[in-house]
Structure formats: structure tokens, C-alpha cells
C-alpha positions as a printed Julia matrix, in Angstrom:
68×3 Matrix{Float64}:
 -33.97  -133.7   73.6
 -30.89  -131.79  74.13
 -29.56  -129.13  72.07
 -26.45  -130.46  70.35
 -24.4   -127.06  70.16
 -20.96  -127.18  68.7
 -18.33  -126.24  71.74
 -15.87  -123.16  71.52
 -12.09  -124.3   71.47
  -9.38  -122.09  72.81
  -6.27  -121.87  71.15
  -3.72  -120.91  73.84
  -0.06  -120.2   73.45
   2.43  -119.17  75.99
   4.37  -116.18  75.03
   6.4   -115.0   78.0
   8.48  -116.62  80.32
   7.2   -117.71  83.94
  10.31  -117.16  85.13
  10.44  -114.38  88.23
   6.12  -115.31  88.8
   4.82  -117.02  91.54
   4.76  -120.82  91.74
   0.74  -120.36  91.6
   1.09  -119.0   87.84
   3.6   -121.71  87.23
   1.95  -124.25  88.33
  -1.71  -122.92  86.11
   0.52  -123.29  83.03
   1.55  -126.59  83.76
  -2.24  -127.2   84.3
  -3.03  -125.97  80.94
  -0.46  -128.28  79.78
   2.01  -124.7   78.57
   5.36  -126.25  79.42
   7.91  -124.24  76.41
   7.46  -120.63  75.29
   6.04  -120.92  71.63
   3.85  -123.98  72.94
   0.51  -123.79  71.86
  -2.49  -125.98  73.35
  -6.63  -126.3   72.68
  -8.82  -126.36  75.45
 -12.63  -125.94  75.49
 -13.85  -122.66  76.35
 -15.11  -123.73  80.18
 -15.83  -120.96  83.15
 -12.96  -122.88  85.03
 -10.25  -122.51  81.5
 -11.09  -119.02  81.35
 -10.39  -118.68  85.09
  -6.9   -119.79  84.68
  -6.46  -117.9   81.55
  -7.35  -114.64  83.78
  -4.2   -115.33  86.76
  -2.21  -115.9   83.71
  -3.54  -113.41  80.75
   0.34  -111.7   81.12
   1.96  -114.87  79.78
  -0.4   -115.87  77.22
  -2.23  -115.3   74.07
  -5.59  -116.6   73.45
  -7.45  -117.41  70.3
 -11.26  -118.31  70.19
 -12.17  -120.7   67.58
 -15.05  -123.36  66.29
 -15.24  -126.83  67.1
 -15.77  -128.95  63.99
């Protein structure tokens, strides 16, 4: 059977402006679905989220929480 584990959320907000960054960052935040400063979005903590968070760590602020 497989272990049922509960998955990590991310609580991401962007916090700066993407203006004057390449199109590359801008177009990671529109791929995290960040579209407004003050936005804030969940994603589940995956090795390919937490890649994009990495190009982008500058413009955002990231929260780790529980899934329920």
C-alpha cells in the first residue's frame, strides 16, 4: 500500500515589481499564476515550484505550510 502523506503547500506572494527583469522572470511569475504585487497564490511544494521560486526568490516571499 502506499503511504498516504499529507503534501506541503506553499504560500507565495509577490512583493516587488518585475518591472526592469528579464522577460524569463516575468514570464515564471505568470507561471506561478503572480500577476499584481500583493497577490498571493498556493502551490504544492514540488522540485520543479521550488525551481521557479529560486530565478525569482528577489520578487517573492514564500511561506511553507500543511495541507489539511
Amino acid at each position: 500500500m502506499a503511504k498516504q502523506t499529507s503534501a506541503k503547500m506553499l504560500r507565495i506572494t509577490l512583493v516587488r515589481s518585475p518591472i526592469g527583469n528579464t522577460e524569463r522572470h516575468k514570464a515564471t511569475l505568470r507561471a506561478l499564476g503572480l500577476h499584481r504585487i500583493g497577490q498571493t497564490v498556493e502551490q504544492k511544494d514540488t522540485p520543479t515550484v521550488r525551481g521557479m521560486l529560486a530565478k525569482v526568490n528577489h520578487l517573492v516571499q514564500v511561506e511553507t505550510q500543511e495541507e489539511k
